[in-house]
C-alpha positions as CSV (number, residue, x, y, z in Angstrom):
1,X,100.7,162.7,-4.2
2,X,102.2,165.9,-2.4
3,X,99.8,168.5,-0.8
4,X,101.0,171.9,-1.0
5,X,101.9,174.4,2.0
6,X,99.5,176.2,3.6
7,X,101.1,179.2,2.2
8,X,100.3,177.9,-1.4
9,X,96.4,177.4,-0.7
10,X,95.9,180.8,0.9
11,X,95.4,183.4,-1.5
12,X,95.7,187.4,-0.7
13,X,94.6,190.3,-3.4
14,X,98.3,192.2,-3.1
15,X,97.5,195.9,-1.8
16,X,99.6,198.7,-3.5
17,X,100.5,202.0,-2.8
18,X,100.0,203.2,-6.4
19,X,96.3,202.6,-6.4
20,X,93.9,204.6,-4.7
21,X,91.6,203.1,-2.1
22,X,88.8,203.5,-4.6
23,X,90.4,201.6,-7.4
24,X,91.8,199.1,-5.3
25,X,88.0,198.4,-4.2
26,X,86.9,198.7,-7.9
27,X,89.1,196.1,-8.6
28,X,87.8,193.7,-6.1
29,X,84.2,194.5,-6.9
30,X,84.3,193.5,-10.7
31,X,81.5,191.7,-11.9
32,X,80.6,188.0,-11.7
33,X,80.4,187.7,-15.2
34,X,81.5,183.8,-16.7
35,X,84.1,185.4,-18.1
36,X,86.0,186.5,-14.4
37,X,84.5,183.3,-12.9
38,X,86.2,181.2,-16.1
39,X,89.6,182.9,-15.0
40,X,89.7,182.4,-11.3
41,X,88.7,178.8,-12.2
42,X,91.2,178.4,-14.9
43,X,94.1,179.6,-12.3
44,X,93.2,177.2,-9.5
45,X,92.5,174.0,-11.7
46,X,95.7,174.6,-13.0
47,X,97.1,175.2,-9.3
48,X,95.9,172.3,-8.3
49,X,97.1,170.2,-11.2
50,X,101.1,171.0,-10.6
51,X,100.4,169.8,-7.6
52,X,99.6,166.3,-8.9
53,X,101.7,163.4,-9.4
54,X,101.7,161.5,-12.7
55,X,99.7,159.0,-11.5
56,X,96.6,161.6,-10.4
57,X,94.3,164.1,-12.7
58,X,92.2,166.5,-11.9
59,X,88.5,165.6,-11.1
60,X,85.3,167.3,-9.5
61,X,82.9,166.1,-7.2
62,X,79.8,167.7,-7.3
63,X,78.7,168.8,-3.7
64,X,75.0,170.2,-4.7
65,X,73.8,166.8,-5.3
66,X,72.0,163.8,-3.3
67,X,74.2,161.4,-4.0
68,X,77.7,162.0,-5.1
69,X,78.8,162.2,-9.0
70,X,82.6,162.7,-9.6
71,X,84.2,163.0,-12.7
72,X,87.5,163.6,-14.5
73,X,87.7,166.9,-15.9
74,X,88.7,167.4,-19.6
75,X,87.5,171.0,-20.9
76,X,86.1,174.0,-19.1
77,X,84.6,177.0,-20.7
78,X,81.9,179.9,-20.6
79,X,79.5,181.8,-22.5
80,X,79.3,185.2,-20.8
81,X,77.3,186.3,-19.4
82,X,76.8,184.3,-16.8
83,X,77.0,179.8,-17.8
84,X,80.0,177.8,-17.1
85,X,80.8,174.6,-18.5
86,X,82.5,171.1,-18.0
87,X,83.3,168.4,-19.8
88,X,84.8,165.3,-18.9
89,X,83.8,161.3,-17.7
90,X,82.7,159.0,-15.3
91,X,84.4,156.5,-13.9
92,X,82.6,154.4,-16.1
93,X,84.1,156.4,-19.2
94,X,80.6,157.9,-19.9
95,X,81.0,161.2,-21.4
96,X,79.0,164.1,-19.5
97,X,78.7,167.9,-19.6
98,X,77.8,170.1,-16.7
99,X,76.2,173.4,-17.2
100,X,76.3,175.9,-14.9
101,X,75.4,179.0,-14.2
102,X,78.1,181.5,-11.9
103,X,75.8,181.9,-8.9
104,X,75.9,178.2,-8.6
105,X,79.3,176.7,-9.0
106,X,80.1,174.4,-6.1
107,X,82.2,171.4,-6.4
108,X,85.2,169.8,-4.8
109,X,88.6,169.1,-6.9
110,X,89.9,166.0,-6.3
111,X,92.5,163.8,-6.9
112,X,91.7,161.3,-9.2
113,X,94.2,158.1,-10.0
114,X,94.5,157.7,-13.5
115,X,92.9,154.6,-15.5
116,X,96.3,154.6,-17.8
117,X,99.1,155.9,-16.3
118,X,101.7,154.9,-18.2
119,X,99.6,157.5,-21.2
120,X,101.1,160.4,-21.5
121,X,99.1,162.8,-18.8
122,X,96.2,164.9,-20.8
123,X,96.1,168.4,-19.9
124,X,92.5,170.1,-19.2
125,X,91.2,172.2,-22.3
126,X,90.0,175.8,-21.5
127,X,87.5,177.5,-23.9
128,X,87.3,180.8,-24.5
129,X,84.5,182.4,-26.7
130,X,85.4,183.9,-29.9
131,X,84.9,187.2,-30.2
């Protein structure tokens, strides 16, 4: 598994010259709705994925709990305003959902070896309401 440069990980809102000040900060200051959560999420899973080796997927441990529960990843979605979701397994293969709502998303993506690697690599689903 490679890690990424420093450079990769550190990520800086671009300042332009043909936004005012006040837009620029109205930009920054949208709303923490599941929807803008969902995105930022989406970007960094994905991030984080090409960064991984076939032999590794994507998995979260959960850093709110006693003990620690980590699982691989397999969907993420939202229902707006303000619940995000994942789905994915245990090492054990026990299917699990995690609910969430935006104010308390905390977890640690980790590199998980893959049980079958010589499967073709699954990619995570993201789920975006209908409208």
């Amino acid at each position: 598994m490679t890690r990424p440069p420093l450079e990769q990980l550190v990520t800086t809102l671009p300042l332009t010259r043909s936004q005012s000040f006040v837009e620029q900060m109205t930009e920054i200051n949208q709303p923490y709705t599941a929807k803008n959560i969902f995105n930022e999420l989406v970007e960094r899973i994905q991030r984080f994925e090409s960064e991984l080796d076939q032999d590794y997927e994507v998995g979260m441990q959960l850093v709110s709990f006693g003990q620690s529960t980590q699982f691989s990843v397999s969907s993420l979605g939202y229902t707006d305003p303000s619940i995000i979701w994942f789905t994915g397994a245990l090492s054990d293969g026990s299917y699990v959902e995690l609910v969430q709502h935006v104010s308390q998303i905390s977890f640690l993506m980790v590199a998980l070896q893959r049980e079958h690697p010589e499967k073709p690599k699954t990619q995570i689903g993201f789920s975006v309401p209908h409208a």
